[in-house]
C-alpha positions as CSV (number, residue, x, y, z in Angstrom):
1,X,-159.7,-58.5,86.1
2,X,-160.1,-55.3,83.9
3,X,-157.0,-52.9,84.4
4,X,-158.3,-49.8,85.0
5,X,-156.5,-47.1,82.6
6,X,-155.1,-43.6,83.6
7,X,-156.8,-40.7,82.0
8,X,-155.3,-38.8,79.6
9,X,-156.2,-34.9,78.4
10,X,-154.7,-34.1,75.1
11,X,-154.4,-30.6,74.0
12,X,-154.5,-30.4,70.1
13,X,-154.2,-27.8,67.7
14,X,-154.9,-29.9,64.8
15,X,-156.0,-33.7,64.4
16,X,-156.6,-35.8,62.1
17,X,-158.3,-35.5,59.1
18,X,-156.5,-31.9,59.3
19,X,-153.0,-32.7,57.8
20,X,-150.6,-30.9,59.6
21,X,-147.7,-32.9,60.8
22,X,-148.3,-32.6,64.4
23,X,-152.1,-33.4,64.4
24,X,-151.1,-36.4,62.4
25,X,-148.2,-37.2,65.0
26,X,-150.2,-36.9,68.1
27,X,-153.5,-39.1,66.3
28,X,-150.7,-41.7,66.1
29,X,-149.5,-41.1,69.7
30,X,-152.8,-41.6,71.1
31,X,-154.0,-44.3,69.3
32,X,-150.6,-45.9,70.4
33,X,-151.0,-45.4,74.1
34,X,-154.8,-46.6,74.4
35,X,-153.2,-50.2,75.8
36,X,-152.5,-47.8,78.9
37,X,-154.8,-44.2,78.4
38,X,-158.2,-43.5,78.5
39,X,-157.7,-40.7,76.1
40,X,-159.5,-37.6,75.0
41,X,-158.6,-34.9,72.6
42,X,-159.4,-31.5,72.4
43,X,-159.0,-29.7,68.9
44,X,-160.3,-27.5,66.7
45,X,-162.4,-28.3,64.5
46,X,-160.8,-29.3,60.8
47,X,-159.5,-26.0,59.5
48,X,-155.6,-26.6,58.9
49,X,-156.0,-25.1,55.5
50,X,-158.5,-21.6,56.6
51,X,-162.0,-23.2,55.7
52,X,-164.2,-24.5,57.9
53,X,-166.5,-27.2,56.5
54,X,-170.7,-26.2,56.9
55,X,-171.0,-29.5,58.9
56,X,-168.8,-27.8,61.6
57,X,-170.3,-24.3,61.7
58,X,-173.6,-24.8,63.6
59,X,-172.5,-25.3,67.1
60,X,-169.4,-24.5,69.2
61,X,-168.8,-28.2,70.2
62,X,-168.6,-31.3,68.6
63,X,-168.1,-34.6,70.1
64,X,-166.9,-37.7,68.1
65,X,-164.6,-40.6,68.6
66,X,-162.2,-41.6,66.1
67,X,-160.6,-45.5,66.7
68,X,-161.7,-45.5,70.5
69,X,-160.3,-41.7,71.0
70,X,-162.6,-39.4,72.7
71,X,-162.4,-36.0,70.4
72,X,-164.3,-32.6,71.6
73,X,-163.8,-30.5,68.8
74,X,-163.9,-26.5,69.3
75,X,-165.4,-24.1,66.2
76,X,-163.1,-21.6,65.5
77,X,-163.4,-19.0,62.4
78,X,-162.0,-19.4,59.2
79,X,-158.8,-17.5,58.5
80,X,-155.9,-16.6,55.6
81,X,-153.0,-18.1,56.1
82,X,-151.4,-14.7,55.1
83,X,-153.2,-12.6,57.4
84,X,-152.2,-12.8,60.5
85,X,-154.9,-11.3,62.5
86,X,-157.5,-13.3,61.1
87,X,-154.4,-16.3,62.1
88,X,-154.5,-14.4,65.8
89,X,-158.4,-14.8,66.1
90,X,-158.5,-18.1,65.1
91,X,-155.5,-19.5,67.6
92,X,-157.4,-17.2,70.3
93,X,-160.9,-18.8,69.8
94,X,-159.0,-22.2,70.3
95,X,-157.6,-21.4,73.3
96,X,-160.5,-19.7,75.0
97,X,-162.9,-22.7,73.7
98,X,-160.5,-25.2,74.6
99,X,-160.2,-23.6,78.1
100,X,-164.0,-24.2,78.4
101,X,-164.1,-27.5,77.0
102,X,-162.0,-28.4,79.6
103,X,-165.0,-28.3,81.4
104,X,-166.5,-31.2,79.8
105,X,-164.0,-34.3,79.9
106,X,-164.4,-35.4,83.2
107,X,-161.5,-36.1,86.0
108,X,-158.1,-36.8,84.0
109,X,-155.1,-38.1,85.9
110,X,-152.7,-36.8,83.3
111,X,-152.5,-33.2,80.9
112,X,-150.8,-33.7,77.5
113,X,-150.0,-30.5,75.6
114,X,-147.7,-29.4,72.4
115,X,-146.2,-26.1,72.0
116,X,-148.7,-25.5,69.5
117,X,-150.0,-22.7,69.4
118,X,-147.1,-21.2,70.4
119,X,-147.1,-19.4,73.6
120,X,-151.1,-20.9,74.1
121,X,-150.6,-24.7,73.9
122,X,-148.1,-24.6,77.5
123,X,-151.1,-22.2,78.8
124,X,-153.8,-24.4,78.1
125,X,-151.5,-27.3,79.5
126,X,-150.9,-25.4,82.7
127,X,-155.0,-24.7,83.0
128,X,-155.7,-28.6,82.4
129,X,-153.1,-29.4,85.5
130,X,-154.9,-27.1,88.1
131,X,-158.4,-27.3,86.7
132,X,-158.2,-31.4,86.8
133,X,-155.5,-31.7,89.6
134,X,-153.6,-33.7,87.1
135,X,-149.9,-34.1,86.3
136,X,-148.7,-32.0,83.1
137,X,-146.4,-33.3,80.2
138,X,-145.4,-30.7,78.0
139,X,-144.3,-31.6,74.7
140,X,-142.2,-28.5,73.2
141,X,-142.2,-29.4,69.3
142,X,-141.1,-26.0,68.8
143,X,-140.1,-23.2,71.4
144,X,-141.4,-19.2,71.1
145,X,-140.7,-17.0,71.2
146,X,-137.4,-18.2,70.0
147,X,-138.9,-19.2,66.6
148,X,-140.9,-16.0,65.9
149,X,-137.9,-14.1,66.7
150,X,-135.4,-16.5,64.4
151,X,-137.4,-15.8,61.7
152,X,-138.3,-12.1,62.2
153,X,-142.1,-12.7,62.8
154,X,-142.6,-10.6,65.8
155,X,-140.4,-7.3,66.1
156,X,-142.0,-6.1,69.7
157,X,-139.1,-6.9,72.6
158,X,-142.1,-6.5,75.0
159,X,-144.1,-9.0,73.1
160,X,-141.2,-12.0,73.2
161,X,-140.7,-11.2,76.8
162,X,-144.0,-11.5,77.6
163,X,-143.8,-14.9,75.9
164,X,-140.8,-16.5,77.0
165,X,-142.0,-15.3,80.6
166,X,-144.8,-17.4,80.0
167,X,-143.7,-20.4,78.1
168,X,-140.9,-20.5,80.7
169,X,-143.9,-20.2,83.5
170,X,-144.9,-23.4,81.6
171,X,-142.0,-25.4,81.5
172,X,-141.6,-24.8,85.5
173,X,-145.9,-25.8,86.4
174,X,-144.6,-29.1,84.4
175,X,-144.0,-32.6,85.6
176,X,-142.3,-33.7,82.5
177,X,-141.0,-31.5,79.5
178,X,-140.4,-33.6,76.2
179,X,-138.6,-31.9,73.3
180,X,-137.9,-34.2,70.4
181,X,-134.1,-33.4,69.4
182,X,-130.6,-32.6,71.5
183,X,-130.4,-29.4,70.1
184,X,-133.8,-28.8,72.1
185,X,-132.7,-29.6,75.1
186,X,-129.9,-27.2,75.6
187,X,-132.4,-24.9,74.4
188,X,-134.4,-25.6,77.5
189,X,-131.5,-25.8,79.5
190,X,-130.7,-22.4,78.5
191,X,-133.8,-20.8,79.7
192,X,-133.1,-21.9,83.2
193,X,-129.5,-21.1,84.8
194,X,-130.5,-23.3,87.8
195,X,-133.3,-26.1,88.1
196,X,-133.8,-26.6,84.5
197,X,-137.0,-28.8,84.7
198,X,-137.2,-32.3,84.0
199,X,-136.9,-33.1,80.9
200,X,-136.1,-36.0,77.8
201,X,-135.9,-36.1,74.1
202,X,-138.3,-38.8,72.7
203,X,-137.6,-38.8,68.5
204,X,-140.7,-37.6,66.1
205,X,-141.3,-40.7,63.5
206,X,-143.1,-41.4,61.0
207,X,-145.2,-44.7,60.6
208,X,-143.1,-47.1,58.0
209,X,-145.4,-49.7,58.1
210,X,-147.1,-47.0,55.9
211,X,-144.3,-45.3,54.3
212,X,-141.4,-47.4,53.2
213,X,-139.6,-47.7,49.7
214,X,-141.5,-48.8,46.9
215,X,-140.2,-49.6,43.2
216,X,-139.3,-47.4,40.7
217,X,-142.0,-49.0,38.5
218,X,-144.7,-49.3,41.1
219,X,-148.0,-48.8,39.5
220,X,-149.0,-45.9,41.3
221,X,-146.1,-44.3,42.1
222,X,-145.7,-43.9,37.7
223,X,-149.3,-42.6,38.0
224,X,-148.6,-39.9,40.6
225,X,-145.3,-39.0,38.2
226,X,-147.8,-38.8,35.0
227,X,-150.0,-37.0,36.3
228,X,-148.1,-33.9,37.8
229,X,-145.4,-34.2,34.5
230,X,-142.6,-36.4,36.5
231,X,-142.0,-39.2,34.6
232,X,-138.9,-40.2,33.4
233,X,-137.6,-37.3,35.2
234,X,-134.8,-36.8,37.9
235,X,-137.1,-35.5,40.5
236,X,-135.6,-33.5,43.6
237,X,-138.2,-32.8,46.0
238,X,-139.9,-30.6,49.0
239,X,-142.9,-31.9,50.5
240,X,-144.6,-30.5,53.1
241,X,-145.5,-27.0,55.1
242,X,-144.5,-23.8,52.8
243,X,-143.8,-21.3,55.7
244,X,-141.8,-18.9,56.9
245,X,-139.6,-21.1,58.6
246,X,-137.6,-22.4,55.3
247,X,-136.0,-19.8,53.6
248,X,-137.9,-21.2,50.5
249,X,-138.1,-17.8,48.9
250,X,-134.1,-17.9,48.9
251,X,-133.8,-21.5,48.0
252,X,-136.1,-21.0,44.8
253,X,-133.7,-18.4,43.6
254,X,-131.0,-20.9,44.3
255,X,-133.3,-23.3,41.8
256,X,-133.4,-20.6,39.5
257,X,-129.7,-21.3,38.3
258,X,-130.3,-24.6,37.0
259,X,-132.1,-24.2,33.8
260,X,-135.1,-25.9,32.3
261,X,-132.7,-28.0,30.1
262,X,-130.9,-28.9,33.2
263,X,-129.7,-32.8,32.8
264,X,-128.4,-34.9,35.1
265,X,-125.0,-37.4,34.1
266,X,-126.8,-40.4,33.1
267,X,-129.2,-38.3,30.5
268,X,-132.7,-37.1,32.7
269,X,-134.1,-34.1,32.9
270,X,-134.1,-32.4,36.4
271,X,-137.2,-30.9,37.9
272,X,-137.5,-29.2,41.1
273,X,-141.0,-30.4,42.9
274,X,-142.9,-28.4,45.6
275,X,-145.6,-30.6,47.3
276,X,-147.8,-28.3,49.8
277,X,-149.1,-26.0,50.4
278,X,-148.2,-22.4,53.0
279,X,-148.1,-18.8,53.5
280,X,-145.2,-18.4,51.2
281,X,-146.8,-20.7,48.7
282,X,-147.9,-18.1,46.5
283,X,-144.9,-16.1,46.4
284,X,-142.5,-19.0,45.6
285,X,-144.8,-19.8,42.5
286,X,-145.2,-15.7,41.1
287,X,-141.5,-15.8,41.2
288,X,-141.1,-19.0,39.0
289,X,-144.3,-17.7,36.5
290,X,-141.7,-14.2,36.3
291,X,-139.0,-15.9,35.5
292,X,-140.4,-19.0,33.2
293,X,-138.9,-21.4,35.3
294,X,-140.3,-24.5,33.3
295,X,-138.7,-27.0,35.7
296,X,-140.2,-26.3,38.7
297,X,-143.8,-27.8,39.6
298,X,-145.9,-27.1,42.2
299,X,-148.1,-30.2,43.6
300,X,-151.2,-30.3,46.3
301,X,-151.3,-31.6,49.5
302,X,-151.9,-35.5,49.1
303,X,-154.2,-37.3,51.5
304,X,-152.2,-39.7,53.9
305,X,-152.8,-42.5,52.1
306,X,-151.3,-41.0,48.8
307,X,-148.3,-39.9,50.7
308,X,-146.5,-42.8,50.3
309,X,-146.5,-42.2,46.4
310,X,-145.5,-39.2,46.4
311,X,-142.5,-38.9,48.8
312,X,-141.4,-42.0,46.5
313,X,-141.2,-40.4,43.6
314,X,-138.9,-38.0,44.8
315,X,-135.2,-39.3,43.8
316,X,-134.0,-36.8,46.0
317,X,-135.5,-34.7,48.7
318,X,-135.3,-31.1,50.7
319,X,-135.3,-31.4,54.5
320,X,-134.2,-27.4,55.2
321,X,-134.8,-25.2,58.1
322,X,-133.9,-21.4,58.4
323,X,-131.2,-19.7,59.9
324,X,-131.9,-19.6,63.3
325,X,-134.2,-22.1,63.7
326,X,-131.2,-24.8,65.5
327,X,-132.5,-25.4,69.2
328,X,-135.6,-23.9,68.3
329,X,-137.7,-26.3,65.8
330,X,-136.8,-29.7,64.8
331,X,-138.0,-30.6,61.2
332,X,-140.5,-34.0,61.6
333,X,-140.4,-34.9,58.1
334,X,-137.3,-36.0,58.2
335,X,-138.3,-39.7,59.2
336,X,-140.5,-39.7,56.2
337,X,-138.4,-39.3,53.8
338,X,-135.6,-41.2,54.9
339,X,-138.5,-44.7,55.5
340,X,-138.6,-43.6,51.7
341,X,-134.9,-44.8,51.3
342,X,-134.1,-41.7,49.8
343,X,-130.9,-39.8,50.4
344,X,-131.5,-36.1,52.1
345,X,-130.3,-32.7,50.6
346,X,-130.3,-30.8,53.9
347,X,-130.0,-27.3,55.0
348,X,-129.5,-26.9,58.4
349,X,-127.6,-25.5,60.8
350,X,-124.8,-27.7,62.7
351,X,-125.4,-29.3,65.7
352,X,-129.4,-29.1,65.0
353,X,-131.2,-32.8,65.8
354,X,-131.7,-33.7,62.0
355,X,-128.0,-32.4,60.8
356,X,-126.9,-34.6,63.2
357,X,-128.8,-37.7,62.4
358,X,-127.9,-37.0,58.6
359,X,-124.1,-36.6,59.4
360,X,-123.7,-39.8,61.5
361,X,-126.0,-41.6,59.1
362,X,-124.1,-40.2,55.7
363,X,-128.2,-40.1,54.9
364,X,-127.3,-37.2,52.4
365,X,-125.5,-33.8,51.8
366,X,-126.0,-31.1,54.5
367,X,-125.0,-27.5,54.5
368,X,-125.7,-24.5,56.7
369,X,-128.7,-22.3,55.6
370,X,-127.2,-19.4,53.6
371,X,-124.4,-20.9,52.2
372,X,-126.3,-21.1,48.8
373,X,-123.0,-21.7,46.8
374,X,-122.9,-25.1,49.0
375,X,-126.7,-25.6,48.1
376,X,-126.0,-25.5,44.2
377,X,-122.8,-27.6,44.9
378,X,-124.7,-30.2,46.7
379,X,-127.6,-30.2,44.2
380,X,-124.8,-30.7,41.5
381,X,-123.5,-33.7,43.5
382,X,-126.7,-35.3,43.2
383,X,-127.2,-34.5,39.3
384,X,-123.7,-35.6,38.4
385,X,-124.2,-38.8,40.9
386,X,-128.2,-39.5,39.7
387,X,-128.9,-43.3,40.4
388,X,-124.7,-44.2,41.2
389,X,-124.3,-46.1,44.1
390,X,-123.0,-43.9,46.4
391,X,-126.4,-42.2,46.0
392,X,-128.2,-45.5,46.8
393,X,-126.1,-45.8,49.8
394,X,-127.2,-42.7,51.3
395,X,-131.0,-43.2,50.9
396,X,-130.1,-46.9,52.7
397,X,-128.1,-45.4,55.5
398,X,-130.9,-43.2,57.0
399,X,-133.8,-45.9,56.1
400,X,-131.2,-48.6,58.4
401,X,-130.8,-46.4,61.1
402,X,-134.4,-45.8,60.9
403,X,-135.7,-49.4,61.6
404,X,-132.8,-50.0,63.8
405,X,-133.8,-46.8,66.3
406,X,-136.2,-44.6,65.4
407,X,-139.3,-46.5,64.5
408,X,-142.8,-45.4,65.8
409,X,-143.4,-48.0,68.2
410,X,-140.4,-47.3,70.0
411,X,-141.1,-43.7,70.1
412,X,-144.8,-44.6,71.5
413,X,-143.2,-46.9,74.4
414,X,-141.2,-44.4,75.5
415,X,-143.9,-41.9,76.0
416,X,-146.1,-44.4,78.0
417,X,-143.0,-45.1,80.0
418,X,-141.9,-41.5,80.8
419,X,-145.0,-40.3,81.2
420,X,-146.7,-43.2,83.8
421,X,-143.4,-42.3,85.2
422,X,-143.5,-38.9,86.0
């Protein structure tokens, strides 16, 4: 006899093709829950980097499927990354369009949303729940207006009251709240002197049957250094989102004092990659054309299946947050680089989810964001340690502990779990 599968409602920013790290994230959490869901998305349509393709401009819906997903995809206007109202018109279309789509999926037993956008996403959530009579899981990647105000984003104190009054509104119309690191949790806890709603951590991941360490003289990953100048260079890397939440225009200053002739012990030349793209993204590269910083090299987005090339040519790599940003956000691309095998040059804040996992790991060097005397001393480790073993070690550490706890199937079953639980 057929088992007859729950519905499940998905509110998403982003999905795939669009590569931010969430959209790719929740494509890999539905796909991995279709044994027990009958699941359908509702996104925007793909517009992570402003542009909106002409295939996706004629009508205000879009229905596809992608591997047995359902997808209703909303039209929203193109925007600069830069800009924030054409940003604020572009999240608001979303919402309002998602609200409506709503309309058109059909009973769901179950309402899946992220904390993106912020404030919006538990909104739309809340909306699903009473429009579908459903039960609401409400998966807080971030929390605002804590983030906004960590990074000095918003300075209105009506504005972030208004918000936390109504992502806390959320967090209390929810069956289940999942955050994705400790530090989160006592976050949430926080918010609520009494009741706190219910709530677990499940661990981001990233899928290492598709990233995972390849040889130094793998084919491609030698083509990937040739092309963007890398090869037979010590290569410390950041890959990923180029925001506001990363203190990159400080850390590129930091860069700065390490100059273009820069060797490590065992004889390479260091150079400083940026792979990404972001809202900061042309600042960070007018300040290294002012000051003829020949070591640094700025590198596109890579499709998903390039990825894996990439992060492995990194000998080293970034995983920073800024100041503030502990309890708040909980960086995902993390479990990327360490299913590279590489060891991690943190910057982040003690007692934040990633620090931690670095720490009981000994994945890498960490340091609190700021301190950018321990940043140079750390990158200094690495460059007088290039290749030793106690380098190797560290890149192992976090790729055991990986595989041993933090792989994406595990992550998967515990969402089917807790949320056919709730």
């Amino acid at each position: 006899m057929k088992e007859n599968k729950k519905k499940l409602l998905i509110y998403a920013h982003y999905y795939i093709p669009d590569v931010a790290s969430t959209g790719q994230i929740l494509c890999e959490l539905a796909e991995g829950m279709l044994d027990k869901f009958d699941i359908t998305v509702i996104c925007v349509v793909p517009s992570y980097n402003g542009t909106v393709q002409e295939k996706y401009k004629g009508k205000k819906y879009y229905f596809e499927k992608i591997n047995n997903v359902k997808i209703v995809r909303v039209r929203v206007p193109e925007f600069n990354k830069s800009d924030k109202i054409s940003r604020v018109k572009n999240i608001l279309a979303y919402f309002f369009r998602a609200m409506l789509a709503t309309f058109k999926v059909g009973k769901q037993d179950y309402i899946f949303t992220i904390s993106q956008p912020p404030i919006l996403g538990g909104l739309l959530g809340v909306f699903g729940k009473w429009v579908k009579r459903a039960k609401l899981i409400y998966n807080i990647q971030d929390f605002n207006p804590e983030q906004v105000l960590a990074v000095g984003y918003c300075g209105s104190k009506l504005v972030t009251k208004i918000m936390m009054m109504f992502d806390k509104f959320s967090c209390k119309q929810s069956n289940l709240v999942i955050t994705v690191g400790r530090d989160l949790v006592n976050t949430l806890n926080g918010r609520f002197n009494k009741k706190p709603p219910k709530c677990v951590i499940i661990n981001n991941w990233t899928n290492e049957k598709e990233i995972y360490p390849l040889k130094k003289n793998n084919p491609k990953v030698l083509e990937f250094k040739k092309k963007y100048g890398l090869e037979n260079k010590f290569v410390i890397m950041y890959s990923g989102n180029m925001g506001l939440y990363y203190d990159l225009e400080n850390l590129i200053k930091v860069i700065r004092k390490f100059k273009s002739n820069t060797k490590t012990a065992d004889g390479k030349e260091v150079v400083f990659a940026f792979v990404g793209a972001g809202s900061v993204l042309d600042k960070l590269k007018d300040y290294v054309g002012k000051h003829n910083m020949e070591n640094v090299v700025f590198i596109p987005y890579q499709d998903k299946s390039d990825l894996i090339y990439s992060l492995n040519a990194g000998d080293v790599h970034w995983c920073v947050n800024a100041k503030g940003i502990k309890g708040v956000s909980c960086p995902s691309k993390y479990y990327g680089l360490v299913a590279c095998g590489k060891p991690i040059l943190g910057v982040l804040e003690k007692g934040s989810e990633v620090r931690l996992l670095i720490e009981e790991t000994k994945g890498g060097l960490v340091c609190d964001p700021k301190d950018y005397n321990s940043i140079k001393k750390n990158i200094q480790w690495f460059l007088d340690n290039a290749n030793s073993d106690a380098m190797t070690a560290m890149g192992k550490h976090g790729y055991d502990n990986l595989i041993k706890n933090l792989t994406k199937d595990k992550s998967i079953k515990k969402y089917k779990d807790e949320i056919l639980g709730c």
